[in-house]
N, C-alpha and C positions, 0 to 999 in steps of 0.2 A: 835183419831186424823185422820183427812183426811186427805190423802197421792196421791200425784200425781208426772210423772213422764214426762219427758220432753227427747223423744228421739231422736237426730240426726240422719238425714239420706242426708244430702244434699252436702255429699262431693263427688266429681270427681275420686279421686283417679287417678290421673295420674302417680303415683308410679306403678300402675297396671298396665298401660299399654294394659289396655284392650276399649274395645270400649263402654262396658255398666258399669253406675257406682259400684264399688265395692260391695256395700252395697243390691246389684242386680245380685250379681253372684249366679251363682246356687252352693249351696257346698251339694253333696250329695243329687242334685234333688228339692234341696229346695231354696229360697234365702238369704241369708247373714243375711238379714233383718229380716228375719223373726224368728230364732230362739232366738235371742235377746228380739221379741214379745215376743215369747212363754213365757219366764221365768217371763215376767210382767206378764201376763197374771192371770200366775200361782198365780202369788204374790198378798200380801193383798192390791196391790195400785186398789184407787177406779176408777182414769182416767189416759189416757193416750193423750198426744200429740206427734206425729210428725212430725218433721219438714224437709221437703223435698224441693228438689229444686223446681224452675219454672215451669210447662209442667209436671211434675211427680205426681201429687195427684192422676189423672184416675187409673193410674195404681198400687198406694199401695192401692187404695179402691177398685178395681177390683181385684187386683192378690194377696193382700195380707188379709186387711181385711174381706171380703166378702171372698174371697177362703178357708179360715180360720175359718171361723168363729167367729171372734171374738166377746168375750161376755162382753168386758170391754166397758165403753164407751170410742172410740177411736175417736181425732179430729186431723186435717190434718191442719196445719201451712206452709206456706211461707219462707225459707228460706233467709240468708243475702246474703250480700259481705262475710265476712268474721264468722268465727264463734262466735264469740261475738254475731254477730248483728243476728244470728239465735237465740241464746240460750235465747236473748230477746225477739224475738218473742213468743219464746215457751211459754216465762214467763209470756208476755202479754196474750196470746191464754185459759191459766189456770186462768186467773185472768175473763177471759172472760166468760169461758166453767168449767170451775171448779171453781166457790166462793168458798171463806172459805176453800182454802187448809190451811192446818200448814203444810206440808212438802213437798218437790219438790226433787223426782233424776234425775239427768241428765244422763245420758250416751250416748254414741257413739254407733249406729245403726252398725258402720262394727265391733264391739265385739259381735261376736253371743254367745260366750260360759258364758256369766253371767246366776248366777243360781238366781233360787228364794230365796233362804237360803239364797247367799249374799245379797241382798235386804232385804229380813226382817231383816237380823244383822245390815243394813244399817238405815233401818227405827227404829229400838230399839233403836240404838247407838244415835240418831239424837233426838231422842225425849228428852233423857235426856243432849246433849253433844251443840247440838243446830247444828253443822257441822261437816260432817261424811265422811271420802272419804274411797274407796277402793284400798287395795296399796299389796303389795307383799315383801320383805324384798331383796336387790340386794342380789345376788350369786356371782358376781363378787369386787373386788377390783376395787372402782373407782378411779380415778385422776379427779381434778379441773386444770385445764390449763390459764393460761395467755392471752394476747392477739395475740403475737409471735407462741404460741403454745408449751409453754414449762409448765413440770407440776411445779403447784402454791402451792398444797397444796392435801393432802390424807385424805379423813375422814375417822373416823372411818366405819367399816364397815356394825358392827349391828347397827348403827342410820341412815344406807340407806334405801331409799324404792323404790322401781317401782312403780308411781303413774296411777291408772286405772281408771275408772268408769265402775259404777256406783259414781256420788259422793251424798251427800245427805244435805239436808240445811233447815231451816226454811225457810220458803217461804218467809215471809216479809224482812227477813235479808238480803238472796239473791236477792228479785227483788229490795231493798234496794239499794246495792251495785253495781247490773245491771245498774242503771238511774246514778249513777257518770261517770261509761265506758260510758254511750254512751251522758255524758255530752260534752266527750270531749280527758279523758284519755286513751288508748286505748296501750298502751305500753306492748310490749312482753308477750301479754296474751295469756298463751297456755292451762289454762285449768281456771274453775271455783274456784276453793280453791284460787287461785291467786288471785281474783275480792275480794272476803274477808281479805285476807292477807293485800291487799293494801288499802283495806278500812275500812277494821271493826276491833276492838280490840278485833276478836273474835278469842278461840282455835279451832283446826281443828283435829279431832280424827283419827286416822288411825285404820281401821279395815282391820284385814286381809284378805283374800282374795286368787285367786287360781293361779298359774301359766298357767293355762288350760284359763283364762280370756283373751287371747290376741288380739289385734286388727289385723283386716284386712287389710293390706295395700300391701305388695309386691306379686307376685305372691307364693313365698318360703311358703304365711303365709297360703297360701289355703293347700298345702300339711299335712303343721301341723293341721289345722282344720278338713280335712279327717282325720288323726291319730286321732283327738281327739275326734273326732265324733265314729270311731268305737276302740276304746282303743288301738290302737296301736303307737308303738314305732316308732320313725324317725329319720333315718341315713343319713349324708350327700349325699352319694351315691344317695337316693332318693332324692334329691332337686336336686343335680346339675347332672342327670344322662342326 
């Protein structure tokens, strides 16, 4: 099967608080960005797109592809408004530059600690399940709350998950599902599984996945991405010292 991957890179990150997008911060000399490549890279996907904001192409084909090396065929997309209408570009970009995918991952460009392993478990799981996401099992006791803000309801708590990406989908199903969102419905979509949930009578497989997968958004998460990057441990003390 042909496998291609559809990777964000076109968010702000104003949680950061820093002046260059997130997804461009150096972590350990390198950028955000690019170690998220690397594990594509690695991996058996045949292409790669992504999708960057406006004014930002020069610079992931100068400072990341090309600096890099990369040896996949990588192609450079247009970013939205919102993240919907990126993740359709992307979609369109492969239909473009990649004919004849049967599978498409998406993930989030500021997760740099996805590995290859998750990806091929993603791409296995996909082949036979049809949609595949990567998720984590919660550690903590949730609550569901009201609209007041009082709690409504406890679930159980081994049928929780931390939902991540990589997520993983048959291509036609997905960019299926994609041209209904940008028909028109566009409601509280925060991640791809959603887009099928709401539109397709399709099951959605959780495969597991690492705690070490986290995304990039406040500064606290760069500290834990140095830990993670050189195996060490992190104490409050070092966040908020």
């Amino acid at each position: 099967m042909k496998t291609a991957a559809v990777i964000l890179s076109g968010g702000k990150g104003k949680r950061m608080g820093a002046s260059v997008s997130k997804q461009y911060l150096k972590l350990e000399g390198e950028p955000v960005l690019y170690y998220a490549l690397r594990a594509f890279e690695k991996s058996s996907v045949d292409c790669i797109v992504i999708v960057c904001g406006k004014g930002d192409e020069e610079y992931i084909r100068e400072n990341i592809i090309k600096k890099y090396n990369m040896k996949k065929e990588v192609y450079i997309a247009e970013g939205g408004k919102e993240r919907y209408n990126s993740v359709y570009n992307g979609l369109n970009t492969i239909e473009e530059k990649c004919p004849d995918t049967d599978i498409v991952l998406i993930h989030d460009g500021a997760r740099p600690f996805v590995s290859a392993d998750i990806i091929e478990k993603l791409i296995k799981c996909c082949e036979t399940e049809g949609a595949c996401v990567a998720a984590v099992k919660a550690k903590d006791t949730i609550k569901i709350s009201d609209k007041e803000g009082y709690i409504r309801e406890t679930p159980l708590r081994e049928t929780v998950w931390q939902i991540q990406t990589p997520q993983a989908f048959k291509y036609d199903m997905i960019k299926k599902a994609y041209n209904f969102v940008m028909a028109g419905d566009t409601r509280d979509i925060t991640d791809d599984a959603m887009v099928l949930e709401r539109y397709c009578n399709q099951k959605i497989k959780l495969v597991k996945a690492s705690y070490d997968n986290i995304k990039i958004t406040t500064p606290e998460d760069m500290i834990f991405g140095k830990a993670i990057l050189n195996n060490k441990k992190v104490s409050s003390a070092d966040i908020y010292k």
